[in-house]
Residue, then its C-alpha position, 0 to 999 in steps of 0.5 A: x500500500x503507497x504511503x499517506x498523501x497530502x493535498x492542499x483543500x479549498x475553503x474559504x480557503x481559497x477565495x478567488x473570484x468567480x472568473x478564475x474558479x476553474x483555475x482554482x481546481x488543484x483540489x479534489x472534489x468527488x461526485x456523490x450528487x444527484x439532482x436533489x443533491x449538490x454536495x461534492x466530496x473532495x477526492x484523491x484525484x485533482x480536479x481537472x482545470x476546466x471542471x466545475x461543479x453543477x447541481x447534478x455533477x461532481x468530480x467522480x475521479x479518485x477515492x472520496x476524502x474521510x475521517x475515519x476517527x470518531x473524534x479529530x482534534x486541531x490546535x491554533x497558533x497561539x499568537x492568532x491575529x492582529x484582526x481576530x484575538x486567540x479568544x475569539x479566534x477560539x469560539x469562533x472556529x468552534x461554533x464552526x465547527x459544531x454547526x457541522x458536528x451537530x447537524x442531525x441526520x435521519x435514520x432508517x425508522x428510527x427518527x434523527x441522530x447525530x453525525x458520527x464525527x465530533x472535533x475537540x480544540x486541542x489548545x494554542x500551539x508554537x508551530x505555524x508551519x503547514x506539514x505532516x510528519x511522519x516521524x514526530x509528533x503532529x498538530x492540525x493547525x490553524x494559523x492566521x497569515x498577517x504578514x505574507x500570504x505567498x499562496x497564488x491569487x493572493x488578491x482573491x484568498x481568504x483561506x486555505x486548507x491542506x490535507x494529508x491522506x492515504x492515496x489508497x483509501x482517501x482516509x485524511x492524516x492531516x489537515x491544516x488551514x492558513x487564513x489570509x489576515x494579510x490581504x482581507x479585512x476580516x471581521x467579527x462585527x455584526x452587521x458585517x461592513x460591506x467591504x468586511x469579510x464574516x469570519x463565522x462564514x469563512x470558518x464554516x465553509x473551511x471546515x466543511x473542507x477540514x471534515x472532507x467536503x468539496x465545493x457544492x453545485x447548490x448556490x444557496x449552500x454553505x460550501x458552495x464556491x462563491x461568497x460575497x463581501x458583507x454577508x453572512x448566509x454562508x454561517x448556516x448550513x443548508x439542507x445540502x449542507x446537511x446532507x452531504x455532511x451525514x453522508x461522509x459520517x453516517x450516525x451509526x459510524x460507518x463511512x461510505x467508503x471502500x464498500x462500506x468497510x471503514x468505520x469509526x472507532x468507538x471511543x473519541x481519541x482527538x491525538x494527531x498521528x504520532x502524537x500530538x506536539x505543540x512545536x513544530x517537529x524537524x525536518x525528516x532525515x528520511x522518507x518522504x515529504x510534503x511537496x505542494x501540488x498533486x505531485x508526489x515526492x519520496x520514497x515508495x515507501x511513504x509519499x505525501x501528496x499536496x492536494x488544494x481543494x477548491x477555494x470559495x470565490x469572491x463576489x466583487x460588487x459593483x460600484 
């Protein structure tokens, strides 16, 4: 079996504006939908430039993306942002996260139940660098970029998410996101200020992309592609929305991977891979590497892949 891979997801990771969104396609997105359902699934395989998904269509290449954990922990740089404060960076990104955690999903005669996947906020950490180790401890970070943002179409990005997988199984090692603090104002402020971007927002569609969902096809969902300046729709999730996030994490912990073989543990274990750390580890003496970009590098014996997932397109209004 090939070693795990690391792909860079889109987000609000990834804001570009709606006329570049084809050139945005380094990110995996799988096809699960059908009319009734847009939700894409981001997959092992890149997205192909010209692609972009439809109400009816998502990339169907590759092995869809999952967490087969019961629980995933991250951790966030402790020195946060000069935008956005450690303490509300922290609640934030939690009640993000909840809105995907909670949802509540129907079940064969037996009324709702919740999603099979639950997300605990391991505490701040030193390390603000976006890597998987393989032989030291991990961390799945989120970091503000305050002071550079070196990412393409820095103009149009708001955040960016990266994940490691198993190219094999598509099962997710890592994932950690970067938030473009240095180009866009972003803001907590209710009403959010036309020019502002809604940080609850941008919070919610990336972590749509931590837990393994790609762009949607439905223009009024949370992970749909596009977002404009000022609102705050993208703060609730929709019924796609919904959907798509029950069917990755079914509540009786299965996942709808590898003919329905992968389930989740039966206790909440929110460790990183080889243990959690708060500093960033040294570089591998061996092995393999992350290398951005669907390329794969190192040895056969354990290659890391960088895959973007599609990143949320900014809407410009007009003056």
């Amino acid at each position: 079996m090939r070693a795990p891979r690391s792909v860079r997801v889109g987000h609000v990771g990834r804001l570009l504006a709606r006329s570049a969104l084809a050139a945005c396609a380094l990110a995996a997105t799988m096809a699960a939908a059908t009319p009734a359902r847009a939700f894409c699934r981001t997959t092992t395989r890149s997205v192909a430039p010209d692609f972009q998904p439809t109400r009816d269509r998502c990339w169907d290449q590759g092995v869809p993306l999952f967490w087969k954990n019961a629980c995933v922990g991250y951790s966030i740089n402790r020195f946060a942002s000069k935008q956005v404060s450690y303490e509300d960076a922290a609640n934030g990104i939690a009640r993000a996260f909840t809105r995907w955690t909670g949802a509540s999903c129907p079940t064969d005669g037996s009324g709702n139940a919740r999603v099979s996947i639950d997300v605990r906020d391991m505490g701040p950490v030193e390390c603000d660098r976006v890597k998987y180790n393989q032989e030291f401890g991990n961390q799945n970070v989120i970091v503000f970029r305050d002071d550079k943002w070196d990412k393409n179409d820095s103009s149009n990005t708001l955040a960016l998410t990266t994940v490691t997988f198993n190219p094999d199984t598509g099962e997710i090692y890592d994932a950690d996101m970067e938030v473009n603090t240095h180009e866009h104002r972003v803001t907590l402020q209710d009403p959010v200020p036309s020019d502002g971007y809604d940080f609850a927002s941008i919070l919610t569609h990336e972590t749509g992309h931590f837990l393994g969902l790609a762009h949607s096809g439905d223009s009024r969902a949370t992970m749909f592609a596009s977002y404009q300046p000022g609102q705050t729709a993208m703060r609730n999730l929709t019924q796609d929305d919904v959907t798509g996030i029950c069917t990755v994490y079914r509540p009786d912990g299965s996942r709808l991977v590898l003919e329905g073989k992968a389930t989740s543990g039966d206790s909440c274990d929110p460790t990183p891979r080889h243990g959690f750390a708060r500093e960033c580890a040294p570089p591998a003496k061996t092995g393999c590497f992350s290398v951005t970009g669907a390329t794969t590098s190192g040895s056969a014996a354990g290659v890391l892949a960088l895959l973007p997932v599609i990143a949320l397109a900014v809407r410009r209004r007009r003056s």
